[in-house]
C-alpha positions as CSV (number, residue, x, y, z in Angstrom):
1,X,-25.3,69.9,-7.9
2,X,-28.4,68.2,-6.8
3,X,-31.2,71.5,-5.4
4,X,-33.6,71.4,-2.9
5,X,-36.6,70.8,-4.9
6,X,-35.3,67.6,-6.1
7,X,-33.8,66.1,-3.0
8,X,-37.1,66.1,-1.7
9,X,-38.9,65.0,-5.4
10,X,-36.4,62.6,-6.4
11,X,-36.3,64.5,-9.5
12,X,-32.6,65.1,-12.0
13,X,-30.5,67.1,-10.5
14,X,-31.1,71.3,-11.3
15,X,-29.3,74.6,-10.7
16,X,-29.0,75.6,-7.0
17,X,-32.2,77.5,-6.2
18,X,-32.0,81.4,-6.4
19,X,-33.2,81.9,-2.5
20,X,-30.2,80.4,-1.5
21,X,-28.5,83.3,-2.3
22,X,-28.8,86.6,0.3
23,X,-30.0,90.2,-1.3
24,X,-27.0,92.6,-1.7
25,X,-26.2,95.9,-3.0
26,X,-25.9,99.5,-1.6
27,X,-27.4,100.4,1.3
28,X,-29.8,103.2,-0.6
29,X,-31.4,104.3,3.3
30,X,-28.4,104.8,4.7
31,X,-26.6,106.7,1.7
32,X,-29.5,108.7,1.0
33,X,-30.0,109.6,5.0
34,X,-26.3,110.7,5.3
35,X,-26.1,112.4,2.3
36,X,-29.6,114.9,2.8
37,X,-28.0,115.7,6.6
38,X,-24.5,116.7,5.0
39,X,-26.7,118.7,2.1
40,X,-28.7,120.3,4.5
41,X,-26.0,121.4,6.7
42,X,-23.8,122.2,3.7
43,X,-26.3,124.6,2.6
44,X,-26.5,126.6,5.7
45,X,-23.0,126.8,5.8
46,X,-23.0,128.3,2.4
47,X,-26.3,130.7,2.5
48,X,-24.8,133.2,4.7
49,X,-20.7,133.0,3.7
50,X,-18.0,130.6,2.5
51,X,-17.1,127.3,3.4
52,X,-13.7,128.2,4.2
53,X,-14.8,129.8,7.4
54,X,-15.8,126.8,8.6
55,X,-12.4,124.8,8.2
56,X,-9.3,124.8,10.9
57,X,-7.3,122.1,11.4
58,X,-6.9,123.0,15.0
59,X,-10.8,122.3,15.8
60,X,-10.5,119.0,13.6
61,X,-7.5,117.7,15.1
62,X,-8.9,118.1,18.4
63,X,-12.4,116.9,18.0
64,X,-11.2,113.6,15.9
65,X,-8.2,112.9,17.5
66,X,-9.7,113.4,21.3
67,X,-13.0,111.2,19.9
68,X,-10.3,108.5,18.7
69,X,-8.3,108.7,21.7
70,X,-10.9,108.6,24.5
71,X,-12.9,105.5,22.5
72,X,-10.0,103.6,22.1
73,X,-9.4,103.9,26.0
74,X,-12.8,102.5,26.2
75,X,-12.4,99.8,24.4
76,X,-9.3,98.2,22.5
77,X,-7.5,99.2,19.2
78,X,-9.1,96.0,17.8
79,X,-12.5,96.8,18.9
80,X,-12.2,100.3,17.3
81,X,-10.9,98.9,13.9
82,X,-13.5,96.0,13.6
83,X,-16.4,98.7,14.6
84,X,-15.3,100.8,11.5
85,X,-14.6,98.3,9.7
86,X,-18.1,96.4,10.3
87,X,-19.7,100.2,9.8
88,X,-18.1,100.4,6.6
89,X,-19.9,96.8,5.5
90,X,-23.3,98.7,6.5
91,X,-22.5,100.6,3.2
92,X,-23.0,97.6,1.0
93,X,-26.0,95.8,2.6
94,X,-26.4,92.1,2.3
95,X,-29.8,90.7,3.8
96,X,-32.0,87.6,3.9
97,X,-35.5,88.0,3.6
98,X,-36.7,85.8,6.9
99,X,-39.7,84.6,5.2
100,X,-38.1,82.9,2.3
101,X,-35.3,81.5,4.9
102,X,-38.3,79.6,6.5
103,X,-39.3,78.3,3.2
104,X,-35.6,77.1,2.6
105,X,-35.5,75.6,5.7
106,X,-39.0,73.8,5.6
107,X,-37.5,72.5,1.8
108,X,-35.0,71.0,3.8
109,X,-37.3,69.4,6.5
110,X,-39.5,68.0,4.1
111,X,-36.4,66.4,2.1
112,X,-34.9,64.9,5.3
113,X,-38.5,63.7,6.4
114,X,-39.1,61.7,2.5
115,X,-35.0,60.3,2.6
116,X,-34.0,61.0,5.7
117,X,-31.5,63.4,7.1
118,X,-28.4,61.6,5.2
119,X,-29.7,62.7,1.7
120,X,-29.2,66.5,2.3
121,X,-25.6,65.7,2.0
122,X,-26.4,66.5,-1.8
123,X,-27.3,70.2,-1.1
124,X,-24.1,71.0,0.3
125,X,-22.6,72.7,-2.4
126,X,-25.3,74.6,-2.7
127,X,-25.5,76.6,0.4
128,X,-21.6,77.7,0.2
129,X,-23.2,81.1,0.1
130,X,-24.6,80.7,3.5
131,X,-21.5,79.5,5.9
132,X,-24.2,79.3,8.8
133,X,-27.0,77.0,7.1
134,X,-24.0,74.8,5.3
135,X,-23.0,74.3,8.9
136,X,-26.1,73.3,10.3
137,X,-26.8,71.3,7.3
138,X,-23.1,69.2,7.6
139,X,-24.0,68.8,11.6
140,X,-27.6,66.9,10.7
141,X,-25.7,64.9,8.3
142,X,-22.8,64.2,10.5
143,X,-25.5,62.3,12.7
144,X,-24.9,64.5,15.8
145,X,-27.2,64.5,18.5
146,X,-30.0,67.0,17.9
147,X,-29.3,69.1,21.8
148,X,-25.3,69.2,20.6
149,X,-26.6,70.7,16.9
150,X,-28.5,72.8,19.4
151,X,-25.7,73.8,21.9
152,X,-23.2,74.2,19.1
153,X,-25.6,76.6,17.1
154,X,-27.1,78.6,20.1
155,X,-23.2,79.5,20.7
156,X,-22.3,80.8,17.8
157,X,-25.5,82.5,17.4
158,X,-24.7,84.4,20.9
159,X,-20.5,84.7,19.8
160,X,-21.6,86.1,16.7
161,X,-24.4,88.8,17.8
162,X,-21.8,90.1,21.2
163,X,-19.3,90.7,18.5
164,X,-21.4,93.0,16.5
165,X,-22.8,94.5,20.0
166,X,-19.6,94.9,20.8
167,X,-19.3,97.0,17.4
168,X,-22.2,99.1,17.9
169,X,-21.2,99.8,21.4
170,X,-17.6,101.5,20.5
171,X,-19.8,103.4,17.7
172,X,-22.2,104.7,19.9
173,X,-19.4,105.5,22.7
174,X,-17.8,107.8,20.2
175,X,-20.8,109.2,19.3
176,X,-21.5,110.5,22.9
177,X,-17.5,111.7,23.2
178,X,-17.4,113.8,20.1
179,X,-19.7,116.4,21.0
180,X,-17.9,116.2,24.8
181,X,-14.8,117.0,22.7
182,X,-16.4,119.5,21.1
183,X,-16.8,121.0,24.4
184,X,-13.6,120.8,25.5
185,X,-12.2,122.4,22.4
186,X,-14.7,125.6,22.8
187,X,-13.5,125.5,26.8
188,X,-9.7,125.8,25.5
189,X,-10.6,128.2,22.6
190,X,-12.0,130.3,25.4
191,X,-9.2,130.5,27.6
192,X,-6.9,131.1,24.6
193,X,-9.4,134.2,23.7
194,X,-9.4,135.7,27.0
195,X,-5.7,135.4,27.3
196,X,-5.4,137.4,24.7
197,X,-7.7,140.1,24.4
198,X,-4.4,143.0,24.3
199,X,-3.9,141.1,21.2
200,X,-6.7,141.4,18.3
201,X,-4.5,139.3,16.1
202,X,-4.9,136.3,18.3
203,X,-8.7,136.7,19.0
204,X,-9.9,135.0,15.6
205,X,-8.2,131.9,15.7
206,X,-9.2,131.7,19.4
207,X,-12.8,132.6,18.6
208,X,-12.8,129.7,15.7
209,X,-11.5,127.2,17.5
210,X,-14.1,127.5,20.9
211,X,-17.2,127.3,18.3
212,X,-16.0,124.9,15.5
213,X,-15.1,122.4,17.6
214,X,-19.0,122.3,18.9
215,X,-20.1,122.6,15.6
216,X,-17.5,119.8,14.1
217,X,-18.2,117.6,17.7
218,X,-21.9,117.8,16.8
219,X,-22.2,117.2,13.6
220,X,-20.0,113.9,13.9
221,X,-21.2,112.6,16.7
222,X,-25.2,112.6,15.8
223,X,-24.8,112.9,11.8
224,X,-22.2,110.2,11.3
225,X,-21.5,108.2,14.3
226,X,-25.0,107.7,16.2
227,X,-26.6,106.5,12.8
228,X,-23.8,103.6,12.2
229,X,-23.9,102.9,15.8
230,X,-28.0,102.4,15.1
231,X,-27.4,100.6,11.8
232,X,-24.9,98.2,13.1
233,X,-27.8,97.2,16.2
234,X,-30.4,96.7,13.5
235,X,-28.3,94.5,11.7
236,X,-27.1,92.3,14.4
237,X,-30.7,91.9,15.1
238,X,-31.7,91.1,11.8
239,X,-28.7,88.5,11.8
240,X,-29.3,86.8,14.9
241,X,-33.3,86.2,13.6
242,X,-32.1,84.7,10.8
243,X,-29.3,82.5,12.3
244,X,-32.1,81.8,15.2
245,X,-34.3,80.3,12.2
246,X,-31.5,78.0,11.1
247,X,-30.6,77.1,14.4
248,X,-34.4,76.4,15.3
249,X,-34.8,74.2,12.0
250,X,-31.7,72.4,12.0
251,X,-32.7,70.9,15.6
252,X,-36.1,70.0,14.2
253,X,-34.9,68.4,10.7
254,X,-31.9,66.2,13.9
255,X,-35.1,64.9,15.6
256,X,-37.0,64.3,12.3
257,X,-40.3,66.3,13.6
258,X,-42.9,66.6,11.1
259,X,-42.4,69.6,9.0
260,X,-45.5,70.8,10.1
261,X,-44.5,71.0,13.4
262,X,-41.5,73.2,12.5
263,X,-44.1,75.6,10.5
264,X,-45.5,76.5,14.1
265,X,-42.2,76.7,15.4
266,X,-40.8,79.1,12.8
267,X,-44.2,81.5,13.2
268,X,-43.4,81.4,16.6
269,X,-39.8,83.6,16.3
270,X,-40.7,85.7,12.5
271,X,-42.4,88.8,12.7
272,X,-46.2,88.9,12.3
273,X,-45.8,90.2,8.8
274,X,-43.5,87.3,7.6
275,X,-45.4,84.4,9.1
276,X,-45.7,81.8,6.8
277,X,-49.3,79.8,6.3
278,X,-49.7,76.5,5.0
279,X,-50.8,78.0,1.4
280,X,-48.1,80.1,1.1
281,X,-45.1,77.4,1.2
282,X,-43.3,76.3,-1.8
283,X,-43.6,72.7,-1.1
284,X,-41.8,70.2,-3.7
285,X,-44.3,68.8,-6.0
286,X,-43.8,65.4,-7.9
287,X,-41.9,65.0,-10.7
């Protein structure tokens, strides 16, 4: 395989460079957050009795099934099962940092602006762990016009953030219903209760099932639920600056601007504490 650095040097052919590769793992915040909430509220179950007060079936059924029911009438089935399917993917994190994507991408510039757009056929391979940039890199060397790179890339940027939207929306709709169900099952629970007050037998169960389903409405709704839905925003944010980047250099590298030029470009969309300065880039030297 043939990496950046040498594409634009003219150097041997070396191993892929490492940035081309996104950070995963575990998301630590997100573990750690959930975790201290459950621990805390664990912990005032347990100071004053047992844990087994505070299961019945009855209360779960009603607050996850109703919370279930009611989103999916929201929605669609398949927008519920891609939102918890896209929460559970928050649990192993996989980022770019956006600075060292605009140094990729002004590697790529300058390689295109010393051999021309053709030669970054050779760094294909190495961006297979980027689907995005491997695209825009095959559409520059394709030939297409640079405002069809642009309309083809600003599409899929938008297709690809309103799907994760959409995903964050169905979290954050169920995250409003549960407590409501939670309401609803202490409403019921309280007409059970009164109904029944010749009969002390039937007053406990009643009496569990109007305040667990609060407490078991609450606690998923703002412990689990609102945090994903949060989660899930901040990551289509963070994906649609990064595929923004691409999208901005691929048209650039297509019109063969200077590489300077796309410097100012890329400062103009990265945070102010991930601008890049001449200095700072890891320009190719000469071999």
């Amino acid at each position: 395989m043939t990496s950046l650095r040498d594409t634009a040097s003219g150097r041997a052919p070396a191993a892929p460079p490492r940035a081309l590769r996104p950070r995963g793992g575990l998301d630590v915040a997100t573990l750690v957050g959930l975790a201290a909430a459950v621990g805390v509220i664990v912990v005032a179950m347990t100071a004053g009795g047992s844990l087994r007060a505070f299961l019945d079936p009855p209360s779960l059924i009603v607050v996850l099934g109703g919370t279930l029911a009611v989103t999916t009438a929201s929605f669609s089935l398949g927008d519920v099962v891609r939102a918890w399917r896209q929460a559970g993917q928050m649990l192993a994190l996989t980022t770019h940092d956006p600075q060292a994507v605009g140094r990729q991408v002004l590697l790529l510039a300058e390689a295109a602006r010393r051999a021309g757009p053709e030669t970054l056929k050779g760094v294909l391979p190495d961006l297979r762990h980027d689907v995005f940039l491997q695209r825009s890199v095959a559409l520059i060397v394709e030939g297409l016009p640079p405002d069809d790179i642009e309309r083809m890339l600003t599409g899929e940027v938008e297709a690809s953030g309103s799907a994760r939207i959409k995903s964050a929306a169905v979290l954050r709709r169920a995250s409003e219903v549960a407590p409501a169900m939670g309401l609803i099952g202490t409403l019921v629970g309280l007409v059970h209760m009164l109904g029944g007050l010749n009969d002390p037998s039937a007053i406990g169960p009643a009496m569990a099932l109007a305040l667990l389903t609060t407490f078991y409405g609450a606690v998923l709704g703002n412990v689990a639920l609102a945090p994903l839905a949060a989660k899930l925003e901040r990551a289509a944010e963070d994906e649609a600056l990064i595929k923004t980047l691409y999208t901005i250099a691929a048209v650039s590298i297509a019109r063969q601007e200077n590489p300077r030029r796309l410097e100012m470009l890329l400062n103009a969309v990265l945070p102010p504490g991930k601008r890049l300065t001449h200095s700072e880039r890891e320009s190719p030297r000469g071999a």
